[in-house]
CHARMM-style PDB file with segment names, atoms N, HN, CA, C and O in Angstrom:
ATOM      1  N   UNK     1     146.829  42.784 206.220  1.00  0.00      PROA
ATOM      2  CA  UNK     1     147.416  41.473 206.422  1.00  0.00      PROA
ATOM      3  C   UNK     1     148.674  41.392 205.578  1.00  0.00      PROA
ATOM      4  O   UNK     1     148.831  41.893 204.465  1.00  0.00      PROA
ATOM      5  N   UNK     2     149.535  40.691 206.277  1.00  0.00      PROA
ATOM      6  HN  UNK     2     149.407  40.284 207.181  1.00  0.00      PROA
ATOM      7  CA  UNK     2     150.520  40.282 205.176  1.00  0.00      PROA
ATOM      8  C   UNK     2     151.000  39.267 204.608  1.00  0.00      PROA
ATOM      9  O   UNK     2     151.373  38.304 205.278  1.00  0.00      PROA
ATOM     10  N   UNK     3     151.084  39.287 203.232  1.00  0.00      PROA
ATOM     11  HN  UNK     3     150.781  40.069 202.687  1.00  0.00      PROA
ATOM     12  CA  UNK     3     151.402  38.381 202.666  1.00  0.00      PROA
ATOM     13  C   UNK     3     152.764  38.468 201.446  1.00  0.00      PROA
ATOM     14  O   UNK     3     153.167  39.505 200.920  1.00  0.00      PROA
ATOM     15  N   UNK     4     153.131  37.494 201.280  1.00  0.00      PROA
ATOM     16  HN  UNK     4     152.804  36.651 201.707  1.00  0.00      PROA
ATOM     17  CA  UNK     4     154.796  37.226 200.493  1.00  0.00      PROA
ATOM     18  C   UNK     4     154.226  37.289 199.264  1.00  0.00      PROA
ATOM     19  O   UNK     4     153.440  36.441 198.842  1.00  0.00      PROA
ATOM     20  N   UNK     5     154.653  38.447 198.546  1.00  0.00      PROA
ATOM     21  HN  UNK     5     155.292  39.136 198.889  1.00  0.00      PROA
ATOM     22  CA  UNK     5     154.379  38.294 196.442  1.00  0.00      PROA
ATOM     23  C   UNK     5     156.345  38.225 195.981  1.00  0.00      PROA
ATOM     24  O   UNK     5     157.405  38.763 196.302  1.00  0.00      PROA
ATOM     25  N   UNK     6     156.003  37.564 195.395  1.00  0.00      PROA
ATOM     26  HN  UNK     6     155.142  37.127 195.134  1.00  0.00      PROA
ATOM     27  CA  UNK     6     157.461  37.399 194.965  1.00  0.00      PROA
ATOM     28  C   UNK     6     158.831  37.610 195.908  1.00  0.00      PROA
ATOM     29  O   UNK     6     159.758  38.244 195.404  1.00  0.00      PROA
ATOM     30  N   UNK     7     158.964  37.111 197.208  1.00  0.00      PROA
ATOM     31  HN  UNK     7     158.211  36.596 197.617  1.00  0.00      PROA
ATOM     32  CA  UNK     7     159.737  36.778 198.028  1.00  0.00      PROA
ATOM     33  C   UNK     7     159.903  38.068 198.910  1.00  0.00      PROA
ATOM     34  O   UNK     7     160.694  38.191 199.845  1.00  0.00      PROA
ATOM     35  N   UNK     8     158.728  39.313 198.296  1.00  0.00      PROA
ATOM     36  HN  UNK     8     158.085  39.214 197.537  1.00  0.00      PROA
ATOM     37  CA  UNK     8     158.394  40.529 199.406  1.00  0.00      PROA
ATOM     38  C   UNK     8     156.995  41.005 200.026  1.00  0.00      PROA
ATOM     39  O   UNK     8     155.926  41.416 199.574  1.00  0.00      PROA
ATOM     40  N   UNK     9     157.484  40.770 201.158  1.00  0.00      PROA
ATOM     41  HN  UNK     9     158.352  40.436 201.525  1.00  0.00      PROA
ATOM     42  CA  UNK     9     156.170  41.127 202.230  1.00  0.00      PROA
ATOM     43  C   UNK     9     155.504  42.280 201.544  1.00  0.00      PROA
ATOM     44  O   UNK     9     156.104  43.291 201.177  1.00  0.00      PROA
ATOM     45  N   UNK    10     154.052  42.030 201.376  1.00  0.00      PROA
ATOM     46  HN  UNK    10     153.565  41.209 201.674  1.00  0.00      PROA
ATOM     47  CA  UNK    10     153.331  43.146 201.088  1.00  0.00      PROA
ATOM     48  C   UNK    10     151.783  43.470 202.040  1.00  0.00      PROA
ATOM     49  O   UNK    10     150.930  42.617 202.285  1.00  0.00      PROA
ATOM     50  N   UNK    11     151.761  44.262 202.269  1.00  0.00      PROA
ATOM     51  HN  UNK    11     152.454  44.955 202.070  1.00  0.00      PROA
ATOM     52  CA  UNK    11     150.641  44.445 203.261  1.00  0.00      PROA
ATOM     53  C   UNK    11     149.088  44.770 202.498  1.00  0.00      PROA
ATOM     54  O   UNK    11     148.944  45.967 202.249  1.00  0.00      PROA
ATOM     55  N   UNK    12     148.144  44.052 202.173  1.00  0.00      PROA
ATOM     56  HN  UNK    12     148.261  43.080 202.375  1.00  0.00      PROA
ATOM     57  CA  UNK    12     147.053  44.111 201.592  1.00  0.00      PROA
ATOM     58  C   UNK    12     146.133  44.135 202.659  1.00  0.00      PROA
ATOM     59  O   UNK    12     146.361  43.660 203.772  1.00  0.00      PROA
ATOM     60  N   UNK    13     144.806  44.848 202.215  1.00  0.00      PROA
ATOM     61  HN  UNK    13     144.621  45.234 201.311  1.00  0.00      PROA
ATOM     62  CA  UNK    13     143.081  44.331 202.481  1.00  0.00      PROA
ATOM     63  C   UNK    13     143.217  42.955 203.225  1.00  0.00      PROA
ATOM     64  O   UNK    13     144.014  42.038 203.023  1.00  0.00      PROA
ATOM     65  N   UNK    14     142.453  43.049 203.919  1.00  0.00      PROA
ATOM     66  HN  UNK    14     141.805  43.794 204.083  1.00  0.00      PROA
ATOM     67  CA  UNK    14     141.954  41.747 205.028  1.00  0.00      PROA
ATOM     68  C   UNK    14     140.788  41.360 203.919  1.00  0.00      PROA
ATOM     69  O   UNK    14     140.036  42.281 203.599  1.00  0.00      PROA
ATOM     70  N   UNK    15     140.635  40.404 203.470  1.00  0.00      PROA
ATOM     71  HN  UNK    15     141.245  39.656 203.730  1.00  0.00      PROA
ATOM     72  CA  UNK    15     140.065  39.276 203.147  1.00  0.00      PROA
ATOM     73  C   UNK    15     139.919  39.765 201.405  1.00  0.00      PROA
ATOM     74  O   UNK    15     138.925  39.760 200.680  1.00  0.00      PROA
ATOM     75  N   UNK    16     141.267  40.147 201.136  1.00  0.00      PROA
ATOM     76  HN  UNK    16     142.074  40.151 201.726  1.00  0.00      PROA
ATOM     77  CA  UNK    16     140.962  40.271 199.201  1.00  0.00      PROA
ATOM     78  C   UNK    16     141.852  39.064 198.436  1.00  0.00      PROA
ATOM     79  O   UNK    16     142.938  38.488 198.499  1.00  0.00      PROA
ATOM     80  N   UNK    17     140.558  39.105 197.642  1.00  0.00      PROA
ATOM     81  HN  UNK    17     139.676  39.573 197.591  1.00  0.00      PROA
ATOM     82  CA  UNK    17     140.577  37.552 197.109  1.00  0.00      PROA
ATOM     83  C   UNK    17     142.074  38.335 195.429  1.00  0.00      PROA
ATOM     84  O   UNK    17     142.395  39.369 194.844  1.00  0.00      PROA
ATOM     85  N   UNK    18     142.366  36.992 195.491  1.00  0.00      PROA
ATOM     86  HN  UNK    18     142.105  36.151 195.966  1.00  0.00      PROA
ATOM     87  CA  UNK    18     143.211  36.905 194.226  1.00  0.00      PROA
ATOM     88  C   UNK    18     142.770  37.747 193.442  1.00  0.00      PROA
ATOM     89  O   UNK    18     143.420  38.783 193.582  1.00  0.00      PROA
ATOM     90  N   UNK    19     141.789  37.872 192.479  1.00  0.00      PROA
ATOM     91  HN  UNK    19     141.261  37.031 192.365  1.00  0.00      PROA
ATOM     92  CA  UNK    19     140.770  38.353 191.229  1.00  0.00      PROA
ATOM     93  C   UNK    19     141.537  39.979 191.862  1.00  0.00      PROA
ATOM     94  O   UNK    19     142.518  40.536 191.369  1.00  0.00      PROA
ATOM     95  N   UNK    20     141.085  40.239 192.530  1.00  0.00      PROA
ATOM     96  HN  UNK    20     140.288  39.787 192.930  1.00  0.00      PROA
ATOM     97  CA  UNK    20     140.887  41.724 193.385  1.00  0.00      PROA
ATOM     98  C   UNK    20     142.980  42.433 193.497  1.00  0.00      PROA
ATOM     99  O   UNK    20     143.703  43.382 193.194  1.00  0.00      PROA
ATOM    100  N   UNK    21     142.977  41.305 194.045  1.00  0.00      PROA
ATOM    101  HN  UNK    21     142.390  40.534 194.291  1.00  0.00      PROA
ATOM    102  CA  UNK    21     144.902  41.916 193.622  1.00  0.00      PROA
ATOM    103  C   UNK    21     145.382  41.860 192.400  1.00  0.00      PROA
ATOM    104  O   UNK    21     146.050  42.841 192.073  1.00  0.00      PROA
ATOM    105  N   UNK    22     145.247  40.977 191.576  1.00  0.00      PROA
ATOM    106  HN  UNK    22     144.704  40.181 191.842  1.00  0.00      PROA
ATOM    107  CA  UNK    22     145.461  41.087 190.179  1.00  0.00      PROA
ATOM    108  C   UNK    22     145.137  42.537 189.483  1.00  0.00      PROA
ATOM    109  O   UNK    22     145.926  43.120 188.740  1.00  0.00      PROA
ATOM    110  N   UNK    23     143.771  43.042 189.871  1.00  0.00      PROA
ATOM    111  HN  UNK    23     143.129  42.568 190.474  1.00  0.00      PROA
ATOM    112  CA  UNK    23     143.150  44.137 189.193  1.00  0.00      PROA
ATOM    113  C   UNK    23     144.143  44.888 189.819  1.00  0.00      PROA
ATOM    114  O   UNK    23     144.928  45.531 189.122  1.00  0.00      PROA
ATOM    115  N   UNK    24     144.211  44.897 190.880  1.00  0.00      PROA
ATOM    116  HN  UNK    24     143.574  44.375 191.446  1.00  0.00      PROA
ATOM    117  CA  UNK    24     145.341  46.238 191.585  1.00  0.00      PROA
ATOM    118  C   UNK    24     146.069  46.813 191.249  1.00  0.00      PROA
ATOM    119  O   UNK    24     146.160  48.038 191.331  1.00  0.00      PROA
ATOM    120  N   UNK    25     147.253  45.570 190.466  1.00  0.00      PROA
ATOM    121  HN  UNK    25     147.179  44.575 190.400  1.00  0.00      PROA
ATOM    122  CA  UNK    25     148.355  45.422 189.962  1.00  0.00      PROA
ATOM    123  C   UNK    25     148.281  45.821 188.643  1.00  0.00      PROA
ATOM    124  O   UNK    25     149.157  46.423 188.023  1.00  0.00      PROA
ATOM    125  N   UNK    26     147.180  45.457 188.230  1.00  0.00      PROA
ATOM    126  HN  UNK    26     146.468  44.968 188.733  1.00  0.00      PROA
ATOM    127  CA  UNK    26     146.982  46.071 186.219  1.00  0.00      PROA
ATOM    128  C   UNK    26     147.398  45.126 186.065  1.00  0.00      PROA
ATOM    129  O   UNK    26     147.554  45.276 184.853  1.00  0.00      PROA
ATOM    130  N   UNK    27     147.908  43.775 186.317  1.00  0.00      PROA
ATOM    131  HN  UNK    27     147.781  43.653 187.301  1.00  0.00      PROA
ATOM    132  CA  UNK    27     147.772  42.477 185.634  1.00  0.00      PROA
ATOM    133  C   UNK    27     147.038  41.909 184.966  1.00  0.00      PROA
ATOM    134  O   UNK    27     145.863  41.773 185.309  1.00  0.00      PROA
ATOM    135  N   UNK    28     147.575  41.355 183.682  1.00  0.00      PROA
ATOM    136  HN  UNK    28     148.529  41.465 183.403  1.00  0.00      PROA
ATOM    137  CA  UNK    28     146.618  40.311 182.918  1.00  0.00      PROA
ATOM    138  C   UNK    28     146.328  39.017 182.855  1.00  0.00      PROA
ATOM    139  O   UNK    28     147.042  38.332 182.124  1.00  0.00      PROA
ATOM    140  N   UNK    29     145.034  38.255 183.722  1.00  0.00      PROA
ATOM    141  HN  UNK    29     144.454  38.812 184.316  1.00  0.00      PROA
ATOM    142  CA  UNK    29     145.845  37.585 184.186  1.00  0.00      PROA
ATOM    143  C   UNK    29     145.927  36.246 183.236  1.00  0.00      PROA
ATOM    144  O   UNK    29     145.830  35.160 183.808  1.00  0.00      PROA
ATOM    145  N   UNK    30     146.116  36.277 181.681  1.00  0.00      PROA
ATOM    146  HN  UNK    30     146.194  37.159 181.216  1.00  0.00      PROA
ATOM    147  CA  UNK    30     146.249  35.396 180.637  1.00  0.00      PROA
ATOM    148  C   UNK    30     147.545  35.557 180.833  1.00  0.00      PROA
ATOM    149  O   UNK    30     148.124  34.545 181.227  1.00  0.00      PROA
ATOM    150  N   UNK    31     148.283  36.654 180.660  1.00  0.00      PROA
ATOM    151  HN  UNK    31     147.813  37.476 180.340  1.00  0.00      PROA
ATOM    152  CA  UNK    31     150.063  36.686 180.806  1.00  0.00      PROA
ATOM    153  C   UNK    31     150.505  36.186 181.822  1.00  0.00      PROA
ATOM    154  O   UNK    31     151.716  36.383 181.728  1.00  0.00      PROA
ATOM    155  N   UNK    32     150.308  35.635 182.793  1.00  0.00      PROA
ATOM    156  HN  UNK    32     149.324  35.475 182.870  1.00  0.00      PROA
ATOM    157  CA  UNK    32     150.794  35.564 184.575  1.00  0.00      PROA
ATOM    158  C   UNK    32     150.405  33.627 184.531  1.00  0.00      PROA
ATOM    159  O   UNK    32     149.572  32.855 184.056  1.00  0.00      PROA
ATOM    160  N   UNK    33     151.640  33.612 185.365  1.00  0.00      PROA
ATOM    161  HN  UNK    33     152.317  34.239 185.751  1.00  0.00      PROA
ATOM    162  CA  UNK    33     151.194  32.082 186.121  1.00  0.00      PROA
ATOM    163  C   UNK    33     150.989  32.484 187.595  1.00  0.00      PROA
ATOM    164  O   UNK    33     151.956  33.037 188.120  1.00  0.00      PROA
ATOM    165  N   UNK    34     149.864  32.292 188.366  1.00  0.00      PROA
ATOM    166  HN  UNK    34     149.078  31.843 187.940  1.00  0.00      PROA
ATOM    167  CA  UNK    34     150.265  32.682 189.981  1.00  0.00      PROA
ATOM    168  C   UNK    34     150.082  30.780 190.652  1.00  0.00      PROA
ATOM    169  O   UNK    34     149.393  29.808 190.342  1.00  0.00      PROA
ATOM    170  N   UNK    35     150.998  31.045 191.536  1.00  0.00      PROA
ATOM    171  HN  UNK    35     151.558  31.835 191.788  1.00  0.00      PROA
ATOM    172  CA  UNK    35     152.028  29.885 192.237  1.00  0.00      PROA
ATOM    173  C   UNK    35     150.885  30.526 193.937  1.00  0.00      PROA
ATOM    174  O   UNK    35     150.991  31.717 194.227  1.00  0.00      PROA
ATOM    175  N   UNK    36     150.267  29.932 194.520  1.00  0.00      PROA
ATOM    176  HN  UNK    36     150.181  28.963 194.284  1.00  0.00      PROA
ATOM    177  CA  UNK    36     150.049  30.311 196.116  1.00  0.00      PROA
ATOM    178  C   UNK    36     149.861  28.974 196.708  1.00  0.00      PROA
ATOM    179  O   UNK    36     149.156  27.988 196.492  1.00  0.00      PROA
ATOM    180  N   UNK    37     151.036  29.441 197.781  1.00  0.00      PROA
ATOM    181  HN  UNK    37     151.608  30.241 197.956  1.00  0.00      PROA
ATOM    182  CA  UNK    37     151.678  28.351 198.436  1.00  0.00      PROA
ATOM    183  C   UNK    37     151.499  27.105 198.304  1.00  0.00      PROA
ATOM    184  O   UNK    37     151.054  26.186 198.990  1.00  0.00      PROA
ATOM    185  N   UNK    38     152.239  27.346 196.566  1.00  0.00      PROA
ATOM    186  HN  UNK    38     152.601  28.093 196.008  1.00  0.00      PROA
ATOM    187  CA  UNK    38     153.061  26.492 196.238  1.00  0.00      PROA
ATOM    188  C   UNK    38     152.462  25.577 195.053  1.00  0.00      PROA
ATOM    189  O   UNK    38     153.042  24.721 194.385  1.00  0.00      PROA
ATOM    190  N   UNK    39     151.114  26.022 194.995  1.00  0.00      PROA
ATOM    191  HN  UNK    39     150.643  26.718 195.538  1.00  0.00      PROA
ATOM    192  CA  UNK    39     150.206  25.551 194.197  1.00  0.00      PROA
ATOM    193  C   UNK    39     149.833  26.111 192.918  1.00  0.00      PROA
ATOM    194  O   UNK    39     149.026  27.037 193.009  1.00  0.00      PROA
ATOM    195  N   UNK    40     150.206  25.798 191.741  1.00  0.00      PROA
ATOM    196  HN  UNK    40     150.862  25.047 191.667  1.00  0.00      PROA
ATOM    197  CA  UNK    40     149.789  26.281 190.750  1.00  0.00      PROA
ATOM    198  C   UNK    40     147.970  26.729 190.658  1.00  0.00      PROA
ATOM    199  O   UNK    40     147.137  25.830 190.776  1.00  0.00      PROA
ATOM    200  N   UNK    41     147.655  27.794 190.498  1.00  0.00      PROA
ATOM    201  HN  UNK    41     148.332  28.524 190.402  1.00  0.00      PROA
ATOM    202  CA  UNK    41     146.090  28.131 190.417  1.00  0.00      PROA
ATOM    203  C   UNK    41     145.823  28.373 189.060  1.00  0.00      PROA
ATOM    204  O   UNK    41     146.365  29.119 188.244  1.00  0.00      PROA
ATOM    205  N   UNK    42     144.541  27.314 188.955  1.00  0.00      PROA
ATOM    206  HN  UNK    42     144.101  26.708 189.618  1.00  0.00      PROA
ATOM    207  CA  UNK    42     143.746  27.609 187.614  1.00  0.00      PROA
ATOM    208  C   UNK    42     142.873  28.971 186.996  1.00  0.00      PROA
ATOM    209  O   UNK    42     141.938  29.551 187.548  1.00  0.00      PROA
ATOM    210  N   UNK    43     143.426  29.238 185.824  1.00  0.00      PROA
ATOM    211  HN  UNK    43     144.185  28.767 185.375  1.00  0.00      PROA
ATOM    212  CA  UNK    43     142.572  30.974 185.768  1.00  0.00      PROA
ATOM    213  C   UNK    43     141.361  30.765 185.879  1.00  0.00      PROA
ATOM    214  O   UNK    43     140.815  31.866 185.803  1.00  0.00      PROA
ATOM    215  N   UNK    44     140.344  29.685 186.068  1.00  0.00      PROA
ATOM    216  HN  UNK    44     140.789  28.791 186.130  1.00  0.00      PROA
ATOM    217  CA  UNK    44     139.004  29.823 186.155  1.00  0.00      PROA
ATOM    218  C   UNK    44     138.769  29.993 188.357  1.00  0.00      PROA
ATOM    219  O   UNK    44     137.754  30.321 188.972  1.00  0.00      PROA
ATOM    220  N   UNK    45     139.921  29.673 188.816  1.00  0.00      PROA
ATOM    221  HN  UNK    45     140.745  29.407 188.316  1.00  0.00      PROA
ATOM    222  CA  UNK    45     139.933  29.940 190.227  1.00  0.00      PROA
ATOM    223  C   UNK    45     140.177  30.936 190.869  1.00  0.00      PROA
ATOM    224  O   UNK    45     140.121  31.112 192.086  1.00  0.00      PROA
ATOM    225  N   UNK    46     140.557  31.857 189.766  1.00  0.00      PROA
ATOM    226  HN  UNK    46     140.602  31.714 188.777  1.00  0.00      PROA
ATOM    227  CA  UNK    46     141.268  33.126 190.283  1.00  0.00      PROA
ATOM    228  C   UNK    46     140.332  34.080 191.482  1.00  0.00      PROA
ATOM    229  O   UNK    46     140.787  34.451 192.564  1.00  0.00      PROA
ATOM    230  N   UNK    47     138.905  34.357 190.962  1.00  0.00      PROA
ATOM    231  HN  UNK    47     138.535  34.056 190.083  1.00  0.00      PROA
ATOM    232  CA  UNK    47     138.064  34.731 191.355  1.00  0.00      PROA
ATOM    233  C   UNK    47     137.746  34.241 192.702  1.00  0.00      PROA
ATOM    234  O   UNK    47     137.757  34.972 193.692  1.00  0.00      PROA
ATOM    235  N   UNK    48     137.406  32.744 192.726  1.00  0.00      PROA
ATOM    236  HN  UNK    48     137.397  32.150 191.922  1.00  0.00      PROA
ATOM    237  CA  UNK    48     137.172  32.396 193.895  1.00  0.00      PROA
ATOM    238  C   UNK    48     138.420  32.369 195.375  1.00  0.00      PROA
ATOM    239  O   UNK    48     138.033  32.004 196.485  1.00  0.00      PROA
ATOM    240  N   UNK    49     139.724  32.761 195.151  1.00  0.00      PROA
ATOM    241  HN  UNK    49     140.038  33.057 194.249  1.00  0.00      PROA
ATOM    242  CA  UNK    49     140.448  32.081 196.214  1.00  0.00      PROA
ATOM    243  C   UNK    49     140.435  33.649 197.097  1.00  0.00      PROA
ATOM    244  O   UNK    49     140.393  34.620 196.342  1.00  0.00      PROA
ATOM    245  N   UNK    50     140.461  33.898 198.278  1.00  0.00      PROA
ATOM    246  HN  UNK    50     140.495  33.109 198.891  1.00  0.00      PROA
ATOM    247  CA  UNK    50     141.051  34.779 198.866  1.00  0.00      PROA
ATOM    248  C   UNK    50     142.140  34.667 199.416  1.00  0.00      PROA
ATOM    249  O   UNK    50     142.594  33.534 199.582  1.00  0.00      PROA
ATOM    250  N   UNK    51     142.756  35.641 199.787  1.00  0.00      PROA
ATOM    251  HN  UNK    51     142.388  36.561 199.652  1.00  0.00      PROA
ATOM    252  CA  UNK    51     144.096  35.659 199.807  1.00  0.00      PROA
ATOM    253  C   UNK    51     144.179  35.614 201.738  1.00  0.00      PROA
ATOM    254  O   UNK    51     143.310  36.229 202.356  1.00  0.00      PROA
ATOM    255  N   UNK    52     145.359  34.790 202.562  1.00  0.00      PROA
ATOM    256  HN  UNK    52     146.065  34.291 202.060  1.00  0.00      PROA
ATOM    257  CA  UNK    52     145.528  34.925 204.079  1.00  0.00      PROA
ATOM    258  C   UNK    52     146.934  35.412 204.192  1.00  0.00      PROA
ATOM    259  O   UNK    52     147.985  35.525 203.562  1.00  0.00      PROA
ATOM    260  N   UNK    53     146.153  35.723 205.790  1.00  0.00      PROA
ATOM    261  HN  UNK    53     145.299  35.631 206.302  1.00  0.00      PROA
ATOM    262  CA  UNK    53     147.671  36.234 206.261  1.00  0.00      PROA
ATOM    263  C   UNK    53     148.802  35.335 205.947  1.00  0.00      PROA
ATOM    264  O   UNK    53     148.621  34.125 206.080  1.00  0.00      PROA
ATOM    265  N   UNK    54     150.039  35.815 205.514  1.00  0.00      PROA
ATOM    266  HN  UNK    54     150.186  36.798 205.405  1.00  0.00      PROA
ATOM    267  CA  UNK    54     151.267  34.593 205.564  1.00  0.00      PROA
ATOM    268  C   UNK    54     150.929  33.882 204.378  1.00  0.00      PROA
ATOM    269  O   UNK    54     151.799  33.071 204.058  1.00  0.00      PROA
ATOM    270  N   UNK    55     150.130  33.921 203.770  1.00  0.00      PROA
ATOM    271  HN  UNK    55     149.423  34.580 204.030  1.00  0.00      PROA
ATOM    272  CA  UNK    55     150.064  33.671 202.264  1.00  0.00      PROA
ATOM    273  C   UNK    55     151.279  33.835 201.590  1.00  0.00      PROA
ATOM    274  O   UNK    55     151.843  34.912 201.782  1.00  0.00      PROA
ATOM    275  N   UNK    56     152.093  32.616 200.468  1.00  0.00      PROA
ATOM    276  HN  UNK    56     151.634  31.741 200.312  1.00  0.00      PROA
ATOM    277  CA  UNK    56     153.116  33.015 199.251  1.00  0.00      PROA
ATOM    278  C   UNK    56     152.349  32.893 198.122  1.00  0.00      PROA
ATOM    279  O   UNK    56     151.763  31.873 197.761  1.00  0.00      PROA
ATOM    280  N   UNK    57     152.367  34.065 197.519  1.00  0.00      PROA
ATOM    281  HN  UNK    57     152.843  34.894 197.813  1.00  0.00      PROA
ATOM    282  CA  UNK    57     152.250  34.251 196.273  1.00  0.00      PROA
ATOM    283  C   UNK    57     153.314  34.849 195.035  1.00  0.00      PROA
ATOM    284  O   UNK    57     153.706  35.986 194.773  1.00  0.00      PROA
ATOM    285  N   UNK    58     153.605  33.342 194.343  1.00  0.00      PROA
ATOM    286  HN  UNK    58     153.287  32.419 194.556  1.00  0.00      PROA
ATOM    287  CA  UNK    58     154.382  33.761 193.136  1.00  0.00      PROA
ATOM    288  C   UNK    58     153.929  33.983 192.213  1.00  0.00      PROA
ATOM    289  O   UNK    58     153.100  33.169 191.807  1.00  0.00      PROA
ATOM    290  N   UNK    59     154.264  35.381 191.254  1.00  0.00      PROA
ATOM    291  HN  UNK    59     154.938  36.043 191.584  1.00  0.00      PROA
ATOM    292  CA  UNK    59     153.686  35.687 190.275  1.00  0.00      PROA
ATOM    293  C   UNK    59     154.335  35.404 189.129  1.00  0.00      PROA
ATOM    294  O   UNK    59     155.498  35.262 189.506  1.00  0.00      PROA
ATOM    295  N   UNK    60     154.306  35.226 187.915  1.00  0.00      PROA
ATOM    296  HN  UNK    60     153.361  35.342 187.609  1.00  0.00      PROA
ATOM    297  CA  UNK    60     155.369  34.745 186.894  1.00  0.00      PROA
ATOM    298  C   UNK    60     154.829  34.961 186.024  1.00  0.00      PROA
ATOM    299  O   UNK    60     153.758  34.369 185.887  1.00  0.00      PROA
ATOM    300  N   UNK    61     155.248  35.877 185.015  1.00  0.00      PROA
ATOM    301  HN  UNK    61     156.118  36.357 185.127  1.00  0.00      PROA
ATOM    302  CA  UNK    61     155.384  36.437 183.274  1.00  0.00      PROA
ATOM    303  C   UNK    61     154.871  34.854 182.553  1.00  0.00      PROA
ATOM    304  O   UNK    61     155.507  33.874 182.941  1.00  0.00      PROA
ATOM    305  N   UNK    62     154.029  34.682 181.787  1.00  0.00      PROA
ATOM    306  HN  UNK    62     153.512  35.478 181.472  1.00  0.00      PROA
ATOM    307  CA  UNK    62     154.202  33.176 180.948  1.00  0.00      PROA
ATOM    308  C   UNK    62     154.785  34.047 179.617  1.00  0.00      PROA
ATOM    309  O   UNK    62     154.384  35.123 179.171  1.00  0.00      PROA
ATOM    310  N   UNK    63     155.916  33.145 179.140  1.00  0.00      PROA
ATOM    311  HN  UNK    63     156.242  32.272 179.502  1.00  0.00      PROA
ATOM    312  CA  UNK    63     156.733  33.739 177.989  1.00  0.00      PROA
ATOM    313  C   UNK    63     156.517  32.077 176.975  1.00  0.00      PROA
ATOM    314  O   UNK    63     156.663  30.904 177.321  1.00  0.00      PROA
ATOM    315  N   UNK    64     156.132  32.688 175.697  1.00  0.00      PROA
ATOM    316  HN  UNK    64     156.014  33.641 175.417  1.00  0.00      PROA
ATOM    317  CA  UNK    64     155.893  32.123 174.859  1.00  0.00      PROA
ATOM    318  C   UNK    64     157.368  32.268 174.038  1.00  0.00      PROA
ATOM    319  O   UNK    64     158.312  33.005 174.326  1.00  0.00      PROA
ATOM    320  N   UNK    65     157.252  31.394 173.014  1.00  0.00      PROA
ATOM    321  HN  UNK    65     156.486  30.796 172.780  1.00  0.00      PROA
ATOM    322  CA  UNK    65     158.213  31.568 172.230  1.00  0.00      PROA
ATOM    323  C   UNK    65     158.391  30.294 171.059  1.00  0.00      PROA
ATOM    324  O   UNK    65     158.069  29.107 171.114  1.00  0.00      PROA
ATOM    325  N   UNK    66     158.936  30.963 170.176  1.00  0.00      PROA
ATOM    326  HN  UNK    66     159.197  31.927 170.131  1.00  0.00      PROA
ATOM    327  CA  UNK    66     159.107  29.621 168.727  1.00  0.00      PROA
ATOM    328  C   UNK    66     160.578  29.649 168.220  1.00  0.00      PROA
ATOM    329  OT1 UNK    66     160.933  28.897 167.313  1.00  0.00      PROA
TER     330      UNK     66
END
């Protein structure tokens, strides 16, 4: 299926949930904000959402700083 990660089509697994692409990626996902369509997702949701065709998913670095 395909779906938009950072404004490029990527072709994933038919029915893999968020949790499951994160691991893919070697993402952490305490460092990351993910944005899907358009919606900020809570890290306790990560697990539950699966991912659809035509899905946007933005991924974003969280940068701390003092």
């Amino acid at each position: 299926m395909l779906v938009v990660v950072n404004r490029r089509e990527e072709n994933l697994p038919e029915g893999m949930s968020l949790a499951e692409f994160i691991g893919s990626k070697g993402l952490e996902p305490g460092e990351f904000i993910f944005i899907l369509n358009e919606f900020v997702i809570e890290r306790e949701q990560v697990g539950s959402i699966i991912l659809k065709e035509n899905d946007r998913l933005e991924v974003l670095r969280f940068v701390g700083g003092g």
